[in-house]
MARFIPA-357070 format. One line per field, with one value per atom (N, C-alpha, C): residue number from 1; residue in one letter; x, y, z; atom name; chain. Coordinates in nm, 4 decimals, decimal comma, m for minus. Each point is the difference from the previous one (the first is absolute). Example, Ala and Ser with C-alpha at 12.3 -4.5 7.8 and 13.67 -1.06 7.14 Angstrom:
2
k: (1;1;1;2;2;2) $
r: (a;a;a;s;s;s) $
u: (1,3190;m0,0890;0,0900;m0,0350;0,0820;m0,0770) $
v: (m0,5690;0,1190;0,1200;0,1050;0,1190;0,1090) $
w: (0,7800;0,0000;0,0000;m0,0720;0,0060;0,0730) $
a: (N;CA;C;N;CA;C) $
c: (A;A;A;A;A;A) $
! end
This chain:
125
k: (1;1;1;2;2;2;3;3;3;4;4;4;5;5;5;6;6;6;7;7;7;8;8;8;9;9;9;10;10;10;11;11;11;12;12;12;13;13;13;14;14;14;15;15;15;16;16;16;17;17;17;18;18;18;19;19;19;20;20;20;21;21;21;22;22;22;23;23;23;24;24;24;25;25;25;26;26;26;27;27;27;28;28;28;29;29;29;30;30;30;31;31;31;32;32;32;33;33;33;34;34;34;35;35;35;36;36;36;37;37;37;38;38;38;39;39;39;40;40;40;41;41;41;42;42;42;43;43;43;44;44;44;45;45;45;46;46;46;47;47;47;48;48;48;49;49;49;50;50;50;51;51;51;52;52;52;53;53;53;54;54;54;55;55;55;56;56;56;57;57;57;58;58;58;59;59;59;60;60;60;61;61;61;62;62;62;63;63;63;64;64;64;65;65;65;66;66;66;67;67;67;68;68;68;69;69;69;70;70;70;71;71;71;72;72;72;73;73;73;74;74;74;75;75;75;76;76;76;77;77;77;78;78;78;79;79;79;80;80;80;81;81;81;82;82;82;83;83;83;84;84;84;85;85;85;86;86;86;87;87;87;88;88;88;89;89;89;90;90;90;91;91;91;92;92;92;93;93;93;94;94;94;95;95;95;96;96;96;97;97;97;98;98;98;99;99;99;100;100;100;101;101;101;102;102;102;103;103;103;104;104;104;105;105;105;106;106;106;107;107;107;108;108;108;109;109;109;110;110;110;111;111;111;112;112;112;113;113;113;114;114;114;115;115;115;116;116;116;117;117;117;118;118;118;119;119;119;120;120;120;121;121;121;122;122;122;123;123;123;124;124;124;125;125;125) $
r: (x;x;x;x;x;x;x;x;x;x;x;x;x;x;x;x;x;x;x;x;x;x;x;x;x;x;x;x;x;x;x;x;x;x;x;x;x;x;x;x;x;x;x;x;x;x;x;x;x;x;x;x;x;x;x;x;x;x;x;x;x;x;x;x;x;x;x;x;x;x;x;x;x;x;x;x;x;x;x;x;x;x;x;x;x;x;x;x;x;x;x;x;x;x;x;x;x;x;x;x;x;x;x;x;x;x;x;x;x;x;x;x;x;x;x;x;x;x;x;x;x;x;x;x;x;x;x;x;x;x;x;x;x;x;x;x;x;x;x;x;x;x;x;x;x;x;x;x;x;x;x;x;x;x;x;x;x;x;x;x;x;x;x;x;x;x;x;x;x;x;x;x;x;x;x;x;x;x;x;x;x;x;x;x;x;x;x;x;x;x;x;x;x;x;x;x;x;x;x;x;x;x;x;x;x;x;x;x;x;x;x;x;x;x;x;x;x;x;x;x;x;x;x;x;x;x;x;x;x;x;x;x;x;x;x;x;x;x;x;x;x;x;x;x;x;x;x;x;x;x;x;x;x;x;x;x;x;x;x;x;x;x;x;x;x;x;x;x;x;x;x;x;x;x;x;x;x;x;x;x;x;x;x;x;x;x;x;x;x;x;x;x;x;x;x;x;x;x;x;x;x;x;x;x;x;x;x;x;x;x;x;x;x;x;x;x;x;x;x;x;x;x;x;x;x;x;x;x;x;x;x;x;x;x;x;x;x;x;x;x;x;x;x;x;x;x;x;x;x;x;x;x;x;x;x;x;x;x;x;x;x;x;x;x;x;x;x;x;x;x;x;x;x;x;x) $
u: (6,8966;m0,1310;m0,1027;m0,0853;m0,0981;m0,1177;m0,0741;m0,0564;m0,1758;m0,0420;m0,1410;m0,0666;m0,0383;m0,0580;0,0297;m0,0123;0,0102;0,1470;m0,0034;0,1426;m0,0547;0,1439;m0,0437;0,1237;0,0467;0,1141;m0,0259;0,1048;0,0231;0,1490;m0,0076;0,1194;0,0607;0,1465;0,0361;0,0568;m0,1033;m0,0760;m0,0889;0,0087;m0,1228;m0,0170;m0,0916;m0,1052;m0,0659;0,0133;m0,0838;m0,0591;m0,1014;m0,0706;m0,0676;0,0411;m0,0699;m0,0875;m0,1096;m0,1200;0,0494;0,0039;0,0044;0,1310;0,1061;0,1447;m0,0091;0,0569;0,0215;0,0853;m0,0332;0,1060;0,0666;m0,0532;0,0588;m0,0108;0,0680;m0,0547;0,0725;0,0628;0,0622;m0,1244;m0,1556;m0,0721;m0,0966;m0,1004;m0,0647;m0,1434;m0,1025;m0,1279;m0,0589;0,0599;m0,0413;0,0421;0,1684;0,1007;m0,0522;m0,0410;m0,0561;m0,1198;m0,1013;m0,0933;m0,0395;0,1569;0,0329;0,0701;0,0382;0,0826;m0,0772;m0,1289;m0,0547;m0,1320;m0,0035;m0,1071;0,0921;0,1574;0,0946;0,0141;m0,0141;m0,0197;m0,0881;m0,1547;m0,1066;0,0049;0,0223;m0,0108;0,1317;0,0965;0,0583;m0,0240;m0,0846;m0,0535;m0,0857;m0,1121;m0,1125;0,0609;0,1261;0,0599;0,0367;0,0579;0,0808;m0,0977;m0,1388;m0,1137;m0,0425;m0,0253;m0,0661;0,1130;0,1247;0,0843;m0,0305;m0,0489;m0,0039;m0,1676;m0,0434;m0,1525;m0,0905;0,0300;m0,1196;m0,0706;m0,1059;m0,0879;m0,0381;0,0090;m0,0028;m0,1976;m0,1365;m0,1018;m0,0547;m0,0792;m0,0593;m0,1709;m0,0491;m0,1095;m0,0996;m0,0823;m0,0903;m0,1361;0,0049;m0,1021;m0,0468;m0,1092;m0,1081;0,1283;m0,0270;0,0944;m0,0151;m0,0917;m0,0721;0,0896;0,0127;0,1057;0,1391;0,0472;0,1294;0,0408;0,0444;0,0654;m0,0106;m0,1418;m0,0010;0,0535;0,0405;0,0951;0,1393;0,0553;0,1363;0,0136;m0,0954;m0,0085;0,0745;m0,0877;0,0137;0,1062;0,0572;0,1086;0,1369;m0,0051;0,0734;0,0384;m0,1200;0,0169;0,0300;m0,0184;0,0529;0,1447;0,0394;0,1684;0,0483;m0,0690;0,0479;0,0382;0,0802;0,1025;m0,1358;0,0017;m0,0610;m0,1579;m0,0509;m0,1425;m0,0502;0,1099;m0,0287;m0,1050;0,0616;m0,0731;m0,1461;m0,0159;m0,1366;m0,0821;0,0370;m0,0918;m0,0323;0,1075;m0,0234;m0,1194;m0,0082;m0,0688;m0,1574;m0,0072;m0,1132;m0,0577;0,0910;m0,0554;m0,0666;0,1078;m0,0187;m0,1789;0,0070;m0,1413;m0,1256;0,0141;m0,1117;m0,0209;0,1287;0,0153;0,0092;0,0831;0,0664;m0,0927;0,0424;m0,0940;m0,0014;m0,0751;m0,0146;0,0585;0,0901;0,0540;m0,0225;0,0324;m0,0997;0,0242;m0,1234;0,0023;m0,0383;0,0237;0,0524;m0,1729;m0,0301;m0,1007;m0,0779;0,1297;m0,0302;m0,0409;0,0258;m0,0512;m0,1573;0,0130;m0,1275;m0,1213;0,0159;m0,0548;m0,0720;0,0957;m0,0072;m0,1057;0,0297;m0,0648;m0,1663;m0,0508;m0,0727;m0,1351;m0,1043;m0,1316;m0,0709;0,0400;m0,0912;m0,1353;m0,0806;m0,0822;m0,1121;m0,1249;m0,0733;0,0433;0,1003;0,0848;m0,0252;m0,0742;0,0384;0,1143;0,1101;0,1082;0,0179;m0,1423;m0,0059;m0,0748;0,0375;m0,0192;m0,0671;m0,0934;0,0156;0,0807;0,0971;0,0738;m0,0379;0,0147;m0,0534;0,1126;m0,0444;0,1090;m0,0345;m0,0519;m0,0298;m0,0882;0,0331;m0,1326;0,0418;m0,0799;0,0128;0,0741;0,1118;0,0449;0,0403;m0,0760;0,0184;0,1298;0,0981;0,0745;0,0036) $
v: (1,1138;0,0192;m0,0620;m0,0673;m0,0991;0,1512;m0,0206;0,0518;m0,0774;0,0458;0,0145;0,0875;m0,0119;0,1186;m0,0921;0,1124;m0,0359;m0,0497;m0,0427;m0,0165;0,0188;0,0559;0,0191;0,0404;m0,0232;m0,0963;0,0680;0,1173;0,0750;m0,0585;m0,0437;m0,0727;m0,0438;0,0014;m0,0905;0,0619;0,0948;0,0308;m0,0264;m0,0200;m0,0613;0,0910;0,0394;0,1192;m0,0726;0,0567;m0,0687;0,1245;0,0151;0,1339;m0,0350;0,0118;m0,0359;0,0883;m0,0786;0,0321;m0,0238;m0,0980;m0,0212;m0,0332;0,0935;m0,0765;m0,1034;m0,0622;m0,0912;0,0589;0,0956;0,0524;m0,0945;m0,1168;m0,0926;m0,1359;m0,0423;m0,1450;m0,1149;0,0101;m0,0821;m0,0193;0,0449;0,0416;m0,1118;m0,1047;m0,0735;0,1103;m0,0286;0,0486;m0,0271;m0,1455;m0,0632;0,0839;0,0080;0,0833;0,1458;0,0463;0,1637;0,0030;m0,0618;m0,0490;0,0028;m0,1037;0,0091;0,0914;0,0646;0,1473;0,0941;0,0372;0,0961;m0,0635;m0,0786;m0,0207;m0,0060;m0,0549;0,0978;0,1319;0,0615;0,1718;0,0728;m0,0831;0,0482;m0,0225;m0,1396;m0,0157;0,0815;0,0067;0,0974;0,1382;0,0758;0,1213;0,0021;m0,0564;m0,0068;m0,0386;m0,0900;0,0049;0,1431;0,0944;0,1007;0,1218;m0,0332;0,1238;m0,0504;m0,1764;m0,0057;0,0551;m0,0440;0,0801;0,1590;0,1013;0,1243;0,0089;m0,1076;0,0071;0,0477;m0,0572;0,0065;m0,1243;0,0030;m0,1012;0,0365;m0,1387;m0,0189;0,0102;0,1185;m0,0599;m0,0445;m0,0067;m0,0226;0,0104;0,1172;0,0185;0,0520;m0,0762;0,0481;0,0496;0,0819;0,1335;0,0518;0,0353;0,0318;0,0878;0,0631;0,0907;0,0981;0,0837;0,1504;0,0221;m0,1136;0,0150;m0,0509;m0,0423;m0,0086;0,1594;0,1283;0,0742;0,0562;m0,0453;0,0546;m0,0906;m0,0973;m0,1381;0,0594;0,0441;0,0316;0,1231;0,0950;0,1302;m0,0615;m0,0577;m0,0431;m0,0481;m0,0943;m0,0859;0,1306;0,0844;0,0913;0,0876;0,0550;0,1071;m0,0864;m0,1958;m0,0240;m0,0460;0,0449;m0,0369;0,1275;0,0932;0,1505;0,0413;0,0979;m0,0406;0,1187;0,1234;0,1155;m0,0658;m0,0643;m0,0221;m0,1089;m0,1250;m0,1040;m0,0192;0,1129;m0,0161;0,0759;0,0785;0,0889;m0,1048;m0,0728;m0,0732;m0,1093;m0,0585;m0,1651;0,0698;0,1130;0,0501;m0,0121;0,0954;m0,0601;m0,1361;m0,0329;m0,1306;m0,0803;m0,0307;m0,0511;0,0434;0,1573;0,0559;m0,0083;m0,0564;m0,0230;m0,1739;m0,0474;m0,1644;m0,0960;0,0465;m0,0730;m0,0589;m0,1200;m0,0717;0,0943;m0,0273;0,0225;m0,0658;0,0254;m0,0628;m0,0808;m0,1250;m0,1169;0,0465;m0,0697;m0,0073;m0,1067;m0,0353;m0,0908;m0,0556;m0,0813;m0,0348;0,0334;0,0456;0,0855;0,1544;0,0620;0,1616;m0,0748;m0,1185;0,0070;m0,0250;m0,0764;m0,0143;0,1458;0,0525;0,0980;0,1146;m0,0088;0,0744;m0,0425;m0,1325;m0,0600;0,0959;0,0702;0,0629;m0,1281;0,0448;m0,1471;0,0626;0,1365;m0,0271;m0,0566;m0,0469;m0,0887;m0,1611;m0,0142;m0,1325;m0,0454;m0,0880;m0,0145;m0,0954;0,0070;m0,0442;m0,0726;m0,0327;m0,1053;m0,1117;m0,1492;m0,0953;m0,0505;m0,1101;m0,0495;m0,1287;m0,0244;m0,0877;m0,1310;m0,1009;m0,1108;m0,0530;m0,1307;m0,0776;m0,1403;m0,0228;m0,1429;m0,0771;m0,1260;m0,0870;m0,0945;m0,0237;m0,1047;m0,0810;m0,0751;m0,1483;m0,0866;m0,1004;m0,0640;m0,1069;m0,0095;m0,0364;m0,1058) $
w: (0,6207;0,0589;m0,0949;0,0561;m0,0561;m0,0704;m0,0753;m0,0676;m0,0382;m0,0116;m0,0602;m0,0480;m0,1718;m0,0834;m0,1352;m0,0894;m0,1251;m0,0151;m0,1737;m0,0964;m0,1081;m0,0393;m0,1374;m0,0959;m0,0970;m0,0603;m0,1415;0,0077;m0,1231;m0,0512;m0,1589;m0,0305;0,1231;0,0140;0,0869;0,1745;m0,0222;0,1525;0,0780;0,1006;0,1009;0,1105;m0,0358;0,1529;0,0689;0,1383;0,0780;0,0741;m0,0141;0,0737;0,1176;0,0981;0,1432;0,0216;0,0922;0,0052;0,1706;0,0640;0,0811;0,1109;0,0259;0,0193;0,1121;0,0188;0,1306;0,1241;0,0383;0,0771;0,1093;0,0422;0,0806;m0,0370;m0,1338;m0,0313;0,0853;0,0864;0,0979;0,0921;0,0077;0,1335;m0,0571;m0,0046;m0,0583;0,0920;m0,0545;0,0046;0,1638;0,0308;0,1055;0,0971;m0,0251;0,0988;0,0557;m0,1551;0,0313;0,0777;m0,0559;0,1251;0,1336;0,0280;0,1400;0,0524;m0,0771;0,0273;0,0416;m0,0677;m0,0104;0,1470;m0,0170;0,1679;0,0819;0,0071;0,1432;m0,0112;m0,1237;0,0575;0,0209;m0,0441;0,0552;0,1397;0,0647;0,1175;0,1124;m0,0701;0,0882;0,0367;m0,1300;m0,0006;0,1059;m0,0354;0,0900;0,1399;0,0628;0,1500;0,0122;m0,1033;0,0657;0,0022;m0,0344;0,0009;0,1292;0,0003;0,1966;0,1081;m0,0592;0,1290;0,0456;m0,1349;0,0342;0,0139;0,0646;0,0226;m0,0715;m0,1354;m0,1410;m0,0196;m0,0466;m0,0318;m0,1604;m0,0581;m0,1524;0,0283;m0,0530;m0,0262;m0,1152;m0,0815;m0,1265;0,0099;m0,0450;0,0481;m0,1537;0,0292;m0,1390;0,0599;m0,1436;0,0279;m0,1182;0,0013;m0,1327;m0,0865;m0,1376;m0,0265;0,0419;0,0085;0,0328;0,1479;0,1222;0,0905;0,0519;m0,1475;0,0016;m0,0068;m0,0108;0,0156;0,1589;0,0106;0,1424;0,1492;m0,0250;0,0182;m0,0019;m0,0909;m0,0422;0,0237;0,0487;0,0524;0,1506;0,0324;0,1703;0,0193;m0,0813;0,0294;m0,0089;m0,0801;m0,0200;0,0967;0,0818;0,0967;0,1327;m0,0230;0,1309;0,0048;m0,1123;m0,0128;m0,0125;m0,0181;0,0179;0,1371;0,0835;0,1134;0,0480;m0,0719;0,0815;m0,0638;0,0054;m0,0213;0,1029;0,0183;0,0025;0,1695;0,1354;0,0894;m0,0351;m0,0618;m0,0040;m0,0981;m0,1270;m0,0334;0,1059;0,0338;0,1310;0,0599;0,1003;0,1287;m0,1087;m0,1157;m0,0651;m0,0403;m0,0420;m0,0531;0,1737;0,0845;0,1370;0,0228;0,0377;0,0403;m0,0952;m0,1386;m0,0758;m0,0010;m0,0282;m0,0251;0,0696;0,0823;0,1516;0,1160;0,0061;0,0647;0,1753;0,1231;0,0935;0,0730;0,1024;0,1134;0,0635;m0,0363;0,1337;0,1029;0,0360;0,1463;0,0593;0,1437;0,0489;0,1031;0,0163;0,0490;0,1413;0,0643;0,0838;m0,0183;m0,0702;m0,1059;m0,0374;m0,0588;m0,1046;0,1267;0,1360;0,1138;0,0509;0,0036;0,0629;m0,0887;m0,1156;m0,0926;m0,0606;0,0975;m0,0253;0,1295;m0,1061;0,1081;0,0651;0,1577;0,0789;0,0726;m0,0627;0,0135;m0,0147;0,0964;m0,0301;0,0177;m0,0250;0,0056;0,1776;0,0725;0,0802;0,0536;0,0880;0,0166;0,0862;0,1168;0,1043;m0,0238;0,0366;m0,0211;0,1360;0,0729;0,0555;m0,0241;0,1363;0,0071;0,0142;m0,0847;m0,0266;0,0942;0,1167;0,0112;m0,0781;m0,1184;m0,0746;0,0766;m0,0830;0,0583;0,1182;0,0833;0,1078;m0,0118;0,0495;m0,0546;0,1838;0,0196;0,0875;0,0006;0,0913;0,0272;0,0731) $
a: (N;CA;C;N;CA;C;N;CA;C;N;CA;C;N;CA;C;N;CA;C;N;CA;C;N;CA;C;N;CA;C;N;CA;C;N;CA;C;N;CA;C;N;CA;C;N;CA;C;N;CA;C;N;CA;C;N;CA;C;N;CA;C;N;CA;C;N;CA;C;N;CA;C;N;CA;C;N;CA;C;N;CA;C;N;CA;C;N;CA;C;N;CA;C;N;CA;C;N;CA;C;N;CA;C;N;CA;C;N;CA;C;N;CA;C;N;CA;C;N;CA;C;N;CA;C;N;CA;C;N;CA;C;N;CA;C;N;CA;C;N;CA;C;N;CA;C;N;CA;C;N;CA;C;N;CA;C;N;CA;C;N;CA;C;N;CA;C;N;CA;C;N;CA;C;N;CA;C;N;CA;C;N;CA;C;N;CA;C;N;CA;C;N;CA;C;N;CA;C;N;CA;C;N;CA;C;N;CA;C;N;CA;C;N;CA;C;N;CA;C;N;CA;C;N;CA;C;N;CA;C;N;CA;C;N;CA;C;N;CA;C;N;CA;C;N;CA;C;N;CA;C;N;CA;C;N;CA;C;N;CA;C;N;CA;C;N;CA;C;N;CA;C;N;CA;C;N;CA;C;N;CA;C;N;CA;C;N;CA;C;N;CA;C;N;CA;C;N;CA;C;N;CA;C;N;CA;C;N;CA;C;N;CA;C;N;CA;C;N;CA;C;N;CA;C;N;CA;C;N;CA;C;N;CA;C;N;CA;C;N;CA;C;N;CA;C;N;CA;C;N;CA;C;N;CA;C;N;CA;C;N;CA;C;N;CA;C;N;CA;C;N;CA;C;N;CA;C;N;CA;C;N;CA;C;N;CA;C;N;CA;C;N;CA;C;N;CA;C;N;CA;C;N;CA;C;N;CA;C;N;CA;C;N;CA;C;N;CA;C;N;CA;C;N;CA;C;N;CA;C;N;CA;C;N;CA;C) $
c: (A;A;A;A;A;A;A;A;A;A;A;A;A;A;A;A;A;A;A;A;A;A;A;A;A;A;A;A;A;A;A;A;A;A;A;A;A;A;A;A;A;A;A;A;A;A;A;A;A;A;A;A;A;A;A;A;A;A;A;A;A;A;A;A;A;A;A;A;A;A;A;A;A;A;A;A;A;A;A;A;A;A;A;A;A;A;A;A;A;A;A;A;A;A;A;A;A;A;A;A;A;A;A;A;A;A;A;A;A;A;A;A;A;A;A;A;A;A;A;A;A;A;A;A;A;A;A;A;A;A;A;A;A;A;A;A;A;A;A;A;A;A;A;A;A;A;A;A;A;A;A;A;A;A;A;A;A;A;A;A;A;A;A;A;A;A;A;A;A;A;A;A;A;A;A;A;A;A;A;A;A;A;A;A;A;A;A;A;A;A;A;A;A;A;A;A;A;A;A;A;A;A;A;A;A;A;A;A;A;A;A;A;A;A;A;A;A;A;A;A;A;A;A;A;A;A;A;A;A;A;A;A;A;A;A;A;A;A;A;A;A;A;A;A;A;A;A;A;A;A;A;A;A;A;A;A;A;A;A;A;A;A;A;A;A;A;A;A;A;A;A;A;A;A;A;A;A;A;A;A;A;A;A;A;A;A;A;A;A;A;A;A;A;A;A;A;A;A;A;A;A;A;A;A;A;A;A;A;A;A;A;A;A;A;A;A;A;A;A;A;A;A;A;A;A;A;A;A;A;A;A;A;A;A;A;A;A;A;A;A;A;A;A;A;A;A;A;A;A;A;A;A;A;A;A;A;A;A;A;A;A;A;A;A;A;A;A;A;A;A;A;A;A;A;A) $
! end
């Protein structure tokens, strides 16, 4: 096993005190590399299969615990619907609606809604 650290050479002894062992010197740096972004990237496939999303979210410090509060109670099994229903009813956007709702929801008083019917301008033939 390859080694890195000191030596040091009492009469006709030689120490080698590792600092650092090589536990895989057959693996070049490049190799591990590429090793280690196929097991990130496989991780991260086998969290989307069980319908997780990787976020990364920054936030003053004062509400990082309260961040990791939340994230906590929504991975918690007996918490996780009673926080959602909150968060939804304080955070949660509103239901579109569809242009026919927003029509309908539109006050037409005052609005008058009759036109006289124009048939255009003259054109001789």
């Amino acid at each position: 096993m390859a080694t890195r650290g000191l030596r040091a050479c009492v009469g006709h002894f030689v120490f080698t005190f590792s600092l650092f062992p090589d536990i895989f010197p057959e693996i070049t740096e490049a190799e591990l590399v590429k090793a280690q972004r196929k097991a990130v990237t496989n991780f991260r496939r086998r969290l989307k299969q069980r319908g997780i999303t990787r976020l990364e979210v920054n936030v003053r410090i004062a509400d990082a615990a309260i961040v990791r509060d939340v994230v906590r109670a929504l991975s918690n099994p007996e918490q996780e619907q009673a926080v959602r229903k909150l968060l939804r009813e304080y955070f949660g956007s509103k239901p579109t609606r569809g242009l026919k709702d927003l029509l309908a929801a539109v006050p037409l008083e005052g609005i008058e809604l009759k036109r006289d019917r124009d048939f255009g301008r003259g054109v001789d033939l």
